[in-house]
C-alpha positions as CSV (number, residue, x, y, z in Angstrom):
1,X,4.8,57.9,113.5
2,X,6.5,54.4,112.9
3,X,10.0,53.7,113.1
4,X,10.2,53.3,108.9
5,X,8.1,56.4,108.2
6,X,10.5,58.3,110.9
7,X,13.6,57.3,109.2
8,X,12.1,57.8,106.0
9,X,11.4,61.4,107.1
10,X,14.6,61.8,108.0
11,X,16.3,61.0,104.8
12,X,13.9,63.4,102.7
13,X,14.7,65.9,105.3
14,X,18.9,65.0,105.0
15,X,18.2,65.3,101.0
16,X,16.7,68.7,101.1
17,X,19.6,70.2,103.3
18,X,22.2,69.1,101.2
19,X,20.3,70.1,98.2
20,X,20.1,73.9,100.0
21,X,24.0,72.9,100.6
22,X,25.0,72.3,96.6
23,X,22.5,75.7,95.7
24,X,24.5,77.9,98.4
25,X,27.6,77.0,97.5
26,X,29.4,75.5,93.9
27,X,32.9,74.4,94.1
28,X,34.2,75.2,90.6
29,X,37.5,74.2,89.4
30,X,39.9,77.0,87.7
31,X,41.9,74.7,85.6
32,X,40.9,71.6,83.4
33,X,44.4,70.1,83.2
34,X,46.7,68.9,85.0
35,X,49.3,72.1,86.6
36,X,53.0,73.3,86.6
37,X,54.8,73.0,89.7
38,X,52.5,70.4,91.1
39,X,53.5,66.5,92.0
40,X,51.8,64.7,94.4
41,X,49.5,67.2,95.8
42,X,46.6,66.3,97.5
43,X,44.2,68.2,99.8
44,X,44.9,68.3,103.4
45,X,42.7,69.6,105.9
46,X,42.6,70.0,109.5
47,X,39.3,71.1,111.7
48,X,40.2,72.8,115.1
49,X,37.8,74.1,117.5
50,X,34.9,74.7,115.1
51,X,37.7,76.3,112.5
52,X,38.4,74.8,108.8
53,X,41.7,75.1,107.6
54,X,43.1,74.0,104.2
55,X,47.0,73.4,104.6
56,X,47.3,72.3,100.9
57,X,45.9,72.6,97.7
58,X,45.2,69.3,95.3
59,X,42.7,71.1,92.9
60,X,42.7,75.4,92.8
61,X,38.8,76.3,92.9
62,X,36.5,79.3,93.5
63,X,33.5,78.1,95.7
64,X,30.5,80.2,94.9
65,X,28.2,82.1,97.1
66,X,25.6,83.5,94.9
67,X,23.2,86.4,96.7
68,X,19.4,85.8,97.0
69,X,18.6,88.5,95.1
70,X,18.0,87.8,91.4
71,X,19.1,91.4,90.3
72,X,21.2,91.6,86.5
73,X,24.8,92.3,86.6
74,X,25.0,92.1,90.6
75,X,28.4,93.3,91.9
76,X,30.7,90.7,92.4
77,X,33.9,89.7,95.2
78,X,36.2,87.1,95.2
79,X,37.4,86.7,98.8
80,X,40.9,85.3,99.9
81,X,41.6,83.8,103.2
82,X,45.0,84.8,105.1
83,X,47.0,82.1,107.1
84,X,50.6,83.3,105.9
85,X,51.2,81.5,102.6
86,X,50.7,78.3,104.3
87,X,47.0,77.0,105.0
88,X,44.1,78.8,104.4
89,X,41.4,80.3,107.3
90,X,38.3,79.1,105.5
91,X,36.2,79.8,108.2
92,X,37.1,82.8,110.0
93,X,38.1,84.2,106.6
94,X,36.4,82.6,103.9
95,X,33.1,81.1,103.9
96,X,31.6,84.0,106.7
97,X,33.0,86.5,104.7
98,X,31.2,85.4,101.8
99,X,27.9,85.0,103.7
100,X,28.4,88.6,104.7
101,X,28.5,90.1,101.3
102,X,25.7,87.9,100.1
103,X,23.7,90.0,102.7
104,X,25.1,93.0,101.1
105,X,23.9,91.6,97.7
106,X,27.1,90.7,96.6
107,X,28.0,87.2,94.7
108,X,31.0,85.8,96.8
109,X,33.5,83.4,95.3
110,X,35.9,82.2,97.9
111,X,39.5,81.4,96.3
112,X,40.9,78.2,97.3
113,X,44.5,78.5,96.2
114,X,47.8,76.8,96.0
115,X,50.0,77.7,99.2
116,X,53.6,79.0,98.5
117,X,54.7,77.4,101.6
118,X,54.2,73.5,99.8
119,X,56.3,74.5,96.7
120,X,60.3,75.6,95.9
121,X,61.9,77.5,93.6
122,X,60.4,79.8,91.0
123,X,57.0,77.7,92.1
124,X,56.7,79.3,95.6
125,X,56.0,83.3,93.9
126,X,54.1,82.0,91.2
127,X,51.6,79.4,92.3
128,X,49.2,81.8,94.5
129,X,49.1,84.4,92.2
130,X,48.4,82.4,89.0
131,X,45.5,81.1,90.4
132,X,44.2,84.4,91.8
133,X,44.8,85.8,88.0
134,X,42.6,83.1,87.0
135,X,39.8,83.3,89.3
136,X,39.2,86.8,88.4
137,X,39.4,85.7,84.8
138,X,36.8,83.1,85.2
139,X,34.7,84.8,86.7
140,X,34.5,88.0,84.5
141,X,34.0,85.0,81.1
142,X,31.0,83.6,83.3
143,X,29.4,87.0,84.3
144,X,26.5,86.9,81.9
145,X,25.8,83.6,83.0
146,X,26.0,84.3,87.0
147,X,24.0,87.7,85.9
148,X,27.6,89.5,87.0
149,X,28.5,92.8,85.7
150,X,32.3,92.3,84.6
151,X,33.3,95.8,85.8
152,X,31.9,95.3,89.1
153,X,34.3,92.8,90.3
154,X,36.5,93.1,93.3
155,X,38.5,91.7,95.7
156,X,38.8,91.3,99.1
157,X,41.9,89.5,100.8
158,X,42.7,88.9,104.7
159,X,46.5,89.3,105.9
160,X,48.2,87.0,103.3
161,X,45.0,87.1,101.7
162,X,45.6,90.6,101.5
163,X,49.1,90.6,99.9
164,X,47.7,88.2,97.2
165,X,44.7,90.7,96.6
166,X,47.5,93.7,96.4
167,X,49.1,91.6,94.1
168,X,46.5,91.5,91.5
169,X,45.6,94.8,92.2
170,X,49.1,95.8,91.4
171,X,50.0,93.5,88.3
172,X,46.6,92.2,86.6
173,X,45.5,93.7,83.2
174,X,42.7,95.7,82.9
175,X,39.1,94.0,81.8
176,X,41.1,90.9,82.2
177,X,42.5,89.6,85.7
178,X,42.7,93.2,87.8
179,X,39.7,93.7,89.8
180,X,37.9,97.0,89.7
181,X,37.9,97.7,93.7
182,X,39.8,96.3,96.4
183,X,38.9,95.6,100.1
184,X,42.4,94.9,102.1
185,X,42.2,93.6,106.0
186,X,44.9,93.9,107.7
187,X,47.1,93.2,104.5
188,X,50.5,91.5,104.2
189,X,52.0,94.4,101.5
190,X,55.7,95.2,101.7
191,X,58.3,93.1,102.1
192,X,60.6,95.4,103.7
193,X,62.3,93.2,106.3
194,X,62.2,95.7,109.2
195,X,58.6,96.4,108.6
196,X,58.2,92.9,108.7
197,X,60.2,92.2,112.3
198,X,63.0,89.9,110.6
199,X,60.8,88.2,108.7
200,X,57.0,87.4,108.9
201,X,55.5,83.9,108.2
202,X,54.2,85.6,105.0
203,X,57.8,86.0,103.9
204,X,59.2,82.8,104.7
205,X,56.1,81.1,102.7
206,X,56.9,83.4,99.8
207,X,60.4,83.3,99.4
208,X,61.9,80.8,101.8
209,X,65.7,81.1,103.3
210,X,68.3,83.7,101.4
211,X,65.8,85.3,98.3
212,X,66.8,87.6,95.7
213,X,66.8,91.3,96.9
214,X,65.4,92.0,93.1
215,X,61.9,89.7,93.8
216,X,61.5,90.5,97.4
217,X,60.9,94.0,95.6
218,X,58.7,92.8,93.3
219,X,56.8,91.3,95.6
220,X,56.2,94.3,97.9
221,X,53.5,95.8,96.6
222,X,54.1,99.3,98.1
223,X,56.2,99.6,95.3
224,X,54.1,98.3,92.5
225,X,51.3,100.8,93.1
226,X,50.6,102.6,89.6
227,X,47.6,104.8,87.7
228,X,45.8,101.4,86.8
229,X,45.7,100.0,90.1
230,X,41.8,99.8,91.5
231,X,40.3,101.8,94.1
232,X,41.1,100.3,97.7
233,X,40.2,100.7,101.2
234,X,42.4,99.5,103.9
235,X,41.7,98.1,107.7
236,X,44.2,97.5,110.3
237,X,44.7,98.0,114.0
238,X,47.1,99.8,116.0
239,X,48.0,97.0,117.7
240,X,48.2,94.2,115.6
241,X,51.9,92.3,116.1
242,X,51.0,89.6,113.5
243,X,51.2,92.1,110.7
244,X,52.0,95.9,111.9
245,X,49.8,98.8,110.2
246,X,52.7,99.9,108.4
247,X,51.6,98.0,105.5
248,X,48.7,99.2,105.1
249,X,50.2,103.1,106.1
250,X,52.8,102.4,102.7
251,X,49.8,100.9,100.5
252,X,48.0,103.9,101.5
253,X,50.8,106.3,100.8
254,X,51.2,104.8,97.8
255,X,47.4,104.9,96.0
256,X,47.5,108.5,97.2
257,X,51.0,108.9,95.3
258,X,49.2,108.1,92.2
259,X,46.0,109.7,92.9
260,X,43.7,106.3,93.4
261,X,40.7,106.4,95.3
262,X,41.0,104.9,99.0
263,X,40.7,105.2,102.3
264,X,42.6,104.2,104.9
265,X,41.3,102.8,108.9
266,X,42.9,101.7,111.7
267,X,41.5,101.7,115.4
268,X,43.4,101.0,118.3
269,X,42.3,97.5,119.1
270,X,41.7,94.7,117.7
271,X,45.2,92.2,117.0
272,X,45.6,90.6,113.9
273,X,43.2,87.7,112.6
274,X,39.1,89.0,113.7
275,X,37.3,88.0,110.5
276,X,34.1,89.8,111.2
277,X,35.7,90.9,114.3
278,X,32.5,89.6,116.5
279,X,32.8,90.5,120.1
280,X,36.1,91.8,119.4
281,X,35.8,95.8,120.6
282,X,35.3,98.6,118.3
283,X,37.0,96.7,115.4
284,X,34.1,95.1,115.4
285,X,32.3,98.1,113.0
286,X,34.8,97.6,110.1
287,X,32.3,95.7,108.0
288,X,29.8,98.6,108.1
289,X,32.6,100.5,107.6
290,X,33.5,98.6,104.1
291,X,29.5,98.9,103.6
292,X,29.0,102.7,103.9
293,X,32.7,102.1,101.3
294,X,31.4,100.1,99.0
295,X,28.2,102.5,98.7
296,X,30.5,105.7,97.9
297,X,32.4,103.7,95.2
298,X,28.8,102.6,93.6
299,X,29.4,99.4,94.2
300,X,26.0,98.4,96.1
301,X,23.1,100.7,96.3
């Protein structure tokens, strides 16, 4: 083979991966105009040690995953990275997560959101949580097109991730922006301080120095659990320092208050911050765990 041919070769071949690139994966914006709260804001992004991070937000998107299969009305998850309110853990978090559920059958759409920690004022509660209302939204008006049922659509959320999930668990509207299960990973939920060791990064990102007493409560969603909110199923470890199980003990305590399905798991290892939790000890069953879940509920065959 020539040296022309070869490179020729080569381009077709570059062509046809990022072709499979664009099919797996659509970046879709949430909003067509310009936002509240936002000046200035431009993407920044940092790779470390084979890791993506996303420490702010020019442009809200979902990024879409669709499964293989070409079933109608296919279940449906939006998944949100942790990383405390201020960058996001694409990788660990994000885009594997989404793989993982398209092997499940699942359509993933991974939430890249405005971070908390890059805004002030009334901007720092509101930004995250808009755009999570949103995403939901968008997705349930493009459902016939993506072959989606609209009431199979939930959520799954990692540590911060996880507060923001519980948050439109707590506080979306029915058929509109609440989703109709939700998968919780070692979840950020209340805000109580002592649960939270004087403060996590969670809480700074949210609130910043000397909130109101009145919105730290409204943002502990312990306490916002009511009749409406989805089914849930919760997984923590024992010995997790980053975000202690208590959160996910109160969440728990909470659905069961108010008679909503769940189910609640915490082994003894496994920190804070596995992802999949690969080579990472027995925490390392959770996602068949959320499987065998998500099978119970209906959700996947």
């Amino acid at each position: 083979m020539n040296n022309k041919i070869f490179q020729g070769f080569l381009i077709v071949c570059f062509a046809l991966s990022s072709s499979t690139q664009i099919i797996a994966q659509q970046k879709i914006p949430l909003y067509n105009s310009n936002l509240d709260c936002d000046i200035n804001k431009k993407d920044r992004i940092i790779e470390s040690d084979g890791s993506t991070y996303i420490y702010e937000v020019e442009y809200p998107e979902i990024w879409y995953y669709p499964a293989k299969n070409k079933d109608v009305n296919k279940p449906a998850v939006m998944v949100i990275p942790g990383g405390a309110y201020r960058f996001l853990s694409i990788t660990n978090e994000g885009i594997s997560i989404a793989k993982w559920l398209n092997e499940l059958g699942v359509d993933a759409f991974m939430l890249k959101h405005r971070l908390p920690n890059n805004y002030d004022g009334l901007c720092k509660q509101t930004v995250a949580s808009s755009d999570a209302f949103r995403a939901i939204e968008l997705i349930r008006d493009n459902s016939e097109k993506w072959n989606i049922d609209p009431n199979n659509v939930g959520v799954i959320g990692f540590s911060a991730g996880g507060h923001l999930a519980s948050t439109i668990s707590t506080k979306g509207k029915l058929g509109l922006n609440k989703p109709n299960f939700a998968i919780l990973v070692y979840p950020v939920i209340t805000m109580n301080i002592e649960v939270q060791k004087n403060g996590s990064g969670t809480f700074n990102s949210l609130f910043g120095d000397n909130p109101d007493v009145n919105i730290i409560q409204d943002y502990s969603n312990d306490l916002n659990v009511n009749q409406e909110t989805p089914p849930t199923i919760l997984i923590h470890s024992n010995n997790d320092e980053g975000t202690p199980p208590e959160n996910s003990i109160s969440y728990y305590t909470a659905l069961r208050d108010n008679n909503i399905p769940s189910s609640l798991h915490i082994w003894e290892d496994g920190g804070h911050g596995y992802g999949l939790a690969k080579n990472r000890g027995t925490i390392e069953s959770w996602p068949n765990v959320v499987k065998n879940w998500l099978i119970l509920r209906g959700v996947i065959n």
